[in-house]
TORNUNU-789809 format. One line per field, with one value per residue (C-alpha): residue number from 1; x, y, z. Coordinates in Angstrom, 3 decimals, always signed. Example, Ala and Ser with C-alpha at 12.3 -4.5 7.8 and 13.67 -1.06 7.14 Angstrom:
% TORNUNU-789809
seq <- (1 | 2)
xx <- (+12.300 | +13.670)
yy <- (-4.500 | -1.060)
zz <- (+7.800 | +7.140)
***
This chain:
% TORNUNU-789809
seq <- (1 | 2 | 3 | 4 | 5 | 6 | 7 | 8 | 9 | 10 | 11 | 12 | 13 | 14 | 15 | 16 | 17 | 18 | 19 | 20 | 21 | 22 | 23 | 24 | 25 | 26 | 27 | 28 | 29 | 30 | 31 | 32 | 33 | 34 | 35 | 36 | 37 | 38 | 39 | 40 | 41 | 42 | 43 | 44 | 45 | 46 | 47 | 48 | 49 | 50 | 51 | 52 | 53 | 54 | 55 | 56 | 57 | 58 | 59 | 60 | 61 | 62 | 63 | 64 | 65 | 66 | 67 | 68 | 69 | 70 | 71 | 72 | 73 | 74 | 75 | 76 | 77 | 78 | 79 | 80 | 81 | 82 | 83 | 84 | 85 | 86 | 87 | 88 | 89 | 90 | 91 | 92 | 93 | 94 | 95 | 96 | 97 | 98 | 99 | 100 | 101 | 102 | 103 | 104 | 105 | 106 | 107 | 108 | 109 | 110 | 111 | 112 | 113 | 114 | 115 | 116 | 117 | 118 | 119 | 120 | 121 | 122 | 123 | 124 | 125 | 126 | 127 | 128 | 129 | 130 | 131 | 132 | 133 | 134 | 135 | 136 | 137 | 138 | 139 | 140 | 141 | 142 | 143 | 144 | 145 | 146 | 147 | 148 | 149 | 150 | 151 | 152 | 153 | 154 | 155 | 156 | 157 | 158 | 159 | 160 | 161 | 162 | 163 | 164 | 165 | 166 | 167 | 168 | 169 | 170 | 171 | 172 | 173 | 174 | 175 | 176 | 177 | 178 | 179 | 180 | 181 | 182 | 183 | 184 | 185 | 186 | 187 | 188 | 189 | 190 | 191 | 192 | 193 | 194 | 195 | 196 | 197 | 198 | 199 | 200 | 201 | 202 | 203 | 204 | 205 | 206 | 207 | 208 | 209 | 210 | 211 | 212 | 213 | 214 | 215 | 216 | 217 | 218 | 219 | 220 | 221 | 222 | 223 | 224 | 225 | 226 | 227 | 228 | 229 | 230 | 231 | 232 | 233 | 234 | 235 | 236 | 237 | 238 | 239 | 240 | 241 | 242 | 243 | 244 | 245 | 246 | 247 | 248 | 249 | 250 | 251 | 252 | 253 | 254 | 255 | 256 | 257 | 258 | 259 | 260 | 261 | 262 | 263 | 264 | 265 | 266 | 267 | 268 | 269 | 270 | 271 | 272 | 273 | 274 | 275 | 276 | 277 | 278 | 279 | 280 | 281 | 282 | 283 | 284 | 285 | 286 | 287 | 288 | 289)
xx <- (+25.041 | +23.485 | +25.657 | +23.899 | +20.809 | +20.768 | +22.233 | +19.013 | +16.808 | +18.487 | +18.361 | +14.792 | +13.744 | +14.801 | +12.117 | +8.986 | +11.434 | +11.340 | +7.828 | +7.226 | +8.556 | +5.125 | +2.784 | +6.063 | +6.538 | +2.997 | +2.246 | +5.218 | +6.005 | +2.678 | -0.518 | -3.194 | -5.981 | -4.639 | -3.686 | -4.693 | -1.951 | +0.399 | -0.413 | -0.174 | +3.132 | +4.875 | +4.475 | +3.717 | +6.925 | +8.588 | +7.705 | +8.403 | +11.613 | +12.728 | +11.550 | +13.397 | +15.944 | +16.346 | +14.862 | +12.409 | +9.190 | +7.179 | +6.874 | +4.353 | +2.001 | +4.239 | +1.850 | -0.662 | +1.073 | +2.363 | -1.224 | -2.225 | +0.756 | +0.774 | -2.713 | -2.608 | +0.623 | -0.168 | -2.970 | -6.020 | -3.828 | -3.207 | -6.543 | -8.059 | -5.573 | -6.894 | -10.332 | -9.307 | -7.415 | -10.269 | -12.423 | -10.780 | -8.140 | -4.422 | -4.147 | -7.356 | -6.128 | -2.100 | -3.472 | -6.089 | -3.175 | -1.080 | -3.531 | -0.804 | +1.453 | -1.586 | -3.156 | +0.095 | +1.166 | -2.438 | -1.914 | +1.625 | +0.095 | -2.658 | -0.755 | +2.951 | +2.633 | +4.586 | +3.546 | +1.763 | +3.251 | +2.138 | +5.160 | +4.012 | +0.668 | +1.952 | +4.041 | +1.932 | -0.474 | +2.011 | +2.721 | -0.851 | -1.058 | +2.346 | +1.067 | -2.279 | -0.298 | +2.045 | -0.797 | -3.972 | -6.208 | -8.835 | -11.480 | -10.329 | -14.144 | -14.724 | -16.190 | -17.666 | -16.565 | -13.304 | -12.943 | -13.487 | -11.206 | -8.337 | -9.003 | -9.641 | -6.017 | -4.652 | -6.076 | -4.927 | -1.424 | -0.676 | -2.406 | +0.104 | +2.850 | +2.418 | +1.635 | +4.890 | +6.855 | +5.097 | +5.542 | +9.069 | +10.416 | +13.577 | +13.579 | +15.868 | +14.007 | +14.208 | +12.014 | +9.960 | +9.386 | +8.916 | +6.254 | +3.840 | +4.760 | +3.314 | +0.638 | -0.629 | -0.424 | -2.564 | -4.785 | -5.252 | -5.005 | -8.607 | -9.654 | -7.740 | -8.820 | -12.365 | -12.284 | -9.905 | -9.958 | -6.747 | -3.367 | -2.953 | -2.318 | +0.991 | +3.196 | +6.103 | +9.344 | +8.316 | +6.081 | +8.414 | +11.084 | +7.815 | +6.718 | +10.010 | +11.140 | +7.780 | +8.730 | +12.137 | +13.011 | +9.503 | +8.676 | +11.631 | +14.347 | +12.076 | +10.188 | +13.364 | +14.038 | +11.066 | +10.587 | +13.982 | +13.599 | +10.385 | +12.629 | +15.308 | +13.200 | +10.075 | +6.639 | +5.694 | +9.940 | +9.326 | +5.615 | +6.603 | +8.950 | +6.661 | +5.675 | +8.258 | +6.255 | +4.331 | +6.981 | +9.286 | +6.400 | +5.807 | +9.470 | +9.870 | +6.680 | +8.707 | +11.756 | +11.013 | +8.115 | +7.594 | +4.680 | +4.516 | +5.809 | +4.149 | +5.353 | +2.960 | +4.159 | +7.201 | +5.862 | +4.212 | +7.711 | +9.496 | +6.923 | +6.449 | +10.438 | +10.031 | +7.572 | +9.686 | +12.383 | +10.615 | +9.306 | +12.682 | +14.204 | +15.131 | +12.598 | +12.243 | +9.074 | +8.205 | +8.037 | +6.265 | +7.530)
yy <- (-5.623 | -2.524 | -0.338 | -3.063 | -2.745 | +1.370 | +1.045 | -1.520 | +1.269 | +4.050 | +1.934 | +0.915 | +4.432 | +5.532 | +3.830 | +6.365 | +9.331 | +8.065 | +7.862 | +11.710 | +13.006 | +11.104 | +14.649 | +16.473 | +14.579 | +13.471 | +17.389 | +19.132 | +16.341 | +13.733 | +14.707 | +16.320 | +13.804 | +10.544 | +9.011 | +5.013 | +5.481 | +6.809 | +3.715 | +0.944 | +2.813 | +2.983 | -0.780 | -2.784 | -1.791 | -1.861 | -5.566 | -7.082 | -5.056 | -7.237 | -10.453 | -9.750 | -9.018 | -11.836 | -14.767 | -15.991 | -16.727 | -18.244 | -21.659 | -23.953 | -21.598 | -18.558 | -18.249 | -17.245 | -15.760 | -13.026 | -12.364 | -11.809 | -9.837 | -7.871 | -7.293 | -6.004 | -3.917 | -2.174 | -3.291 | -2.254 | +0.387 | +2.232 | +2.142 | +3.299 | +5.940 | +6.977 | +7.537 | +9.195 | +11.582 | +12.482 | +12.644 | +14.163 | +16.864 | +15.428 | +16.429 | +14.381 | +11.350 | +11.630 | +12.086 | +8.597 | +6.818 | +7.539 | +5.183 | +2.381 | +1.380 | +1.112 | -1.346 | -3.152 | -3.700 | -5.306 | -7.696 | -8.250 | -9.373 | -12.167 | -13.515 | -13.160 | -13.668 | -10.348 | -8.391 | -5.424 | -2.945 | +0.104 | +2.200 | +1.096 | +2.402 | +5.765 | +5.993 | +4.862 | +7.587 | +10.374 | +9.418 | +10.364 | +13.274 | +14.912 | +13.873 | +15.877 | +18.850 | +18.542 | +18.314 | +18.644 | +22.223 | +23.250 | +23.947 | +20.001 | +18.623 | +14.775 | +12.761 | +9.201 | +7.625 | +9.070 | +8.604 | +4.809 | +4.014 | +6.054 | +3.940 | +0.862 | +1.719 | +2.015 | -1.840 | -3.360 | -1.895 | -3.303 | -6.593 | -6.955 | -5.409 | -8.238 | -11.209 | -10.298 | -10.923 | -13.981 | -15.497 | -16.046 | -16.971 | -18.673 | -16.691 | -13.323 | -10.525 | -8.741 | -11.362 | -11.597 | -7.705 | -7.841 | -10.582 | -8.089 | -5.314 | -7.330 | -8.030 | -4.952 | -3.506 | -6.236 | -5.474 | -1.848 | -1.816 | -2.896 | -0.607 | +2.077 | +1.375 | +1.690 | +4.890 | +6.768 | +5.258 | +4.836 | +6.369 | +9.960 | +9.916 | +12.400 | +12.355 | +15.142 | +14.385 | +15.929 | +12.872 | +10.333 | +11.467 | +11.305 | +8.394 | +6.492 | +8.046 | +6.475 | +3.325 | +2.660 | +4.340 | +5.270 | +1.290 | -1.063 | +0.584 | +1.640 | -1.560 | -3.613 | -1.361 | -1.730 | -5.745 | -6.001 | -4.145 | -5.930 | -9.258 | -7.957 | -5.824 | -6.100 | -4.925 | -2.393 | -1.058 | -0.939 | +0.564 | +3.680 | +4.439 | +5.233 | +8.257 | +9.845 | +10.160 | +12.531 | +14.201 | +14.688 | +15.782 | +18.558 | +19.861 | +19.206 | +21.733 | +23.880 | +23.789 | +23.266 | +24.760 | +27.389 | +26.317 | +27.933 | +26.128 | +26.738 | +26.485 | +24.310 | +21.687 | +22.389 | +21.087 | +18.464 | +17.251 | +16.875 | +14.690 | +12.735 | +12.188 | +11.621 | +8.830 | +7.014 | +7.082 | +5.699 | +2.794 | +2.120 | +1.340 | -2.468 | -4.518 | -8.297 | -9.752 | -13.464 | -13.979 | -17.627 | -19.087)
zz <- (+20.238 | +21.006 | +18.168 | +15.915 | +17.295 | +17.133 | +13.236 | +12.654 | +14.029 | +11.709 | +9.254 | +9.358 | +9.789 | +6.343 | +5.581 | +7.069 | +6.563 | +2.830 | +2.566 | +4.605 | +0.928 | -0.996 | -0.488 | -2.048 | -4.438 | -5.956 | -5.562 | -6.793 | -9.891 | -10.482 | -12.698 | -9.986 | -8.630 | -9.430 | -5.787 | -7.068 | -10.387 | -8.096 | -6.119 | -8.526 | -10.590 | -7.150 | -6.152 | -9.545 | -11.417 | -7.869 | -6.942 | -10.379 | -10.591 | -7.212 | -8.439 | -11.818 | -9.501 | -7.432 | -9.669 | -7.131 | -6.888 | -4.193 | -3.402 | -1.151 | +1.138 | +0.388 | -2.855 | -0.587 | +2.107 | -0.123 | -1.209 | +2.184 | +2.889 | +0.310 | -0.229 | +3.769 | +3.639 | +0.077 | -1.537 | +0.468 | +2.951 | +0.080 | -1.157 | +1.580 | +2.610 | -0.857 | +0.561 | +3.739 | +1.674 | -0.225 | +2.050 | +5.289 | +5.680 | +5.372 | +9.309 | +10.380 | +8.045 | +9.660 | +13.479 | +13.351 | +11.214 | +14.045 | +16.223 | +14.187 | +17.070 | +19.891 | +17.262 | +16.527 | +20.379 | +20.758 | +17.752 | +19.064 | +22.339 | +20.542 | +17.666 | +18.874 | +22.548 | +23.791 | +26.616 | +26.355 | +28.697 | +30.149 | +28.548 | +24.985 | +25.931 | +26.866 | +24.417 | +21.406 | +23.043 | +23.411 | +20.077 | +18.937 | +20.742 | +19.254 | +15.794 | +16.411 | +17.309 | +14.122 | +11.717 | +13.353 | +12.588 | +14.799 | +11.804 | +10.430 | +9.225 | +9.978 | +7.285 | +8.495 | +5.854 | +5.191 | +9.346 | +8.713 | +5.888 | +8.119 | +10.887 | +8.740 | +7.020 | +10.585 | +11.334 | +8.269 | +7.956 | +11.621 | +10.985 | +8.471 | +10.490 | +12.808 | +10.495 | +8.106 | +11.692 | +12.328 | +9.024 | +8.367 | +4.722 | +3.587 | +0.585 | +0.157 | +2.021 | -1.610 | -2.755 | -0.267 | -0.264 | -4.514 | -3.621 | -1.708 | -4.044 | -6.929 | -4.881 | -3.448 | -7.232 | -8.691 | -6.161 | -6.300 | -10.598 | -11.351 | -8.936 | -9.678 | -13.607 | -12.319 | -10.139 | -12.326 | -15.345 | -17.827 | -17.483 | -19.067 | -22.527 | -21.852 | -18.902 | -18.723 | -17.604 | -14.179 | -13.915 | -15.370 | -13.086 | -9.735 | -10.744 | -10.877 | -7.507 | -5.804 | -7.519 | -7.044 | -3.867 | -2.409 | -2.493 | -3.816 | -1.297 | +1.626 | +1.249 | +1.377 | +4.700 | +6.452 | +5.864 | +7.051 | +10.243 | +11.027 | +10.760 | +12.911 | +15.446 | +17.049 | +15.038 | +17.685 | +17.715 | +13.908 | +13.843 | +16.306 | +13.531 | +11.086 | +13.479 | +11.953 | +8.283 | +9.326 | +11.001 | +7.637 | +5.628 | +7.711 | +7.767 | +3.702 | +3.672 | +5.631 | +3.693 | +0.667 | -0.086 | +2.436 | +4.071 | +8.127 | +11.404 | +14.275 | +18.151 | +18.373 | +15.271 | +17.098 | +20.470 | +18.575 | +16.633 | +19.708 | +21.732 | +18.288 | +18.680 | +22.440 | +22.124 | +19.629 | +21.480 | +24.262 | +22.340 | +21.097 | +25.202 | +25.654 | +27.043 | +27.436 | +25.276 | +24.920 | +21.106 | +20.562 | +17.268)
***
């Protein structure tokens, strides 16, 4: 049980560790200042891919449900992560995303009916803290807008952390997770169409070959991942994971494209690791069904 459990947790983490390559990627292969294509390319394509896939489509309140879902998990997240990454430095957007776990624990607690403890606490806020050390500069400006769609992208990611757990479907988790995908891209392609207007009329093959990473293993695979671990673990075992984006896109800087490591991102790595380790120790929850 617990080798299962630990391969579950490996398993799911793939999924954050995946998505800790996005800033090398959309910088190194994806046409400059267009976050919302990016977006819609990496989850539109994805999603119907899946349901092409698996031959399903939803039935009874799951028409809605996946609206919700996926409007919550990709559509407006990755909207306003857009913002916040316009508007704040990437280490000011990372550190008040990592607020995620705190806000899923407290969902957890009113719409699930497990206990909030005082390790998740600590740990979600050790978590934060080793997240403002990786990334975090001292001269980082605040924006109050870009502040408020970080935050706002915080809430809505763990709303739908915690309603995705609460909702179960009979359908194959791969269509379940192409559901959202088509979902969140309908969502975000009129507004990406209105902030940034149509696609380029060229794309290279560096793009081509971005583009389909974000798509097919950036959302389709690590998608698939993280849906599955929610189903298996618990929201706040699965949040705590995503810790670990921030935490990969700091050492692909490093190796890849030379970018300085600091004793302090150092420091800050290790208690990011600590605290989701922490959050990973057995504990006893009441789950209500």
């Amino acid at each position: 049980m617990l080798s299962n459990r630990l391969g579950v947790l490996l398993v799911t983490a793939l999924a954050p560790a995946i998505w800790g390559s996005t800033y090398l990627v959309t910088t190194e292969l994806l046409p400059p200042d267009r976050p919302l294509l990016a977006a819609v390319l990496r989850a539109l394509p994805a999603g119907l891919l899946l349901v092409l896939i698996t031959r399903r489509l939803p039935s009874g309140q799951w028409w809605w449900r996946a609206a919700v879902l996926g409007t919550l998990n990709i559509g407006i997240f990755l909207a306003l992560l857009f913002v916040a990454a316009y508007r704040l430095p990437g280490g000011v957007a990372a550190t008040l995303g990592a607020v995620q776990p705190l806000l899923v624990a407290g969902f957890s607690a009113g719409l699930l009916g497990t206990r909030l403890t005082s390790r998740t606490v600590l740990a979600a806020l050790a978590g934060l803290a080793g997240v403002s050390l990786l990334v975090l500069r001292a001269d980082a400006a605040l924006d109050g807008l870009g502040v408020a769609a970080a935050l706002g992208g915080a809430v809505v990611m763990a709303l739908g952390v915690v309603l995705s757990k609460r909702w179960r479907a009979e359908a194959p988790l791969l269509a379940v997770t192409g559901w959202q995908l088509v979902a969140g891209g309908l969502v975000l392609l009129p507004v990406t169409l209105l902030v940034e207007g149509p696609p380029p009329p060229v794309l290279t093959g560096a793009n081509l070959l971005g583009y389909g990473y974000l798509a097919i293993i950036g959302a389709a695979v690590s998608y698939a991942l993280w849906f599955r671990g929610i189903n298996a673990l618990s929201p706040t075992e699965v949040t705590f994971l995503g810790l670990l984006s921030p935490l990969v896109a700091t050492l692909l800087g490093w190796l890849v494209l030379g970018q300085g490591l600091t004793p302090v991102q150092g420091l800050g790595g290790l208690v990011v690791l600590a605290a989701v380790v922490t959050a990973q120790l057995p504990s006893r929850t009441l789950v209500r069904s």
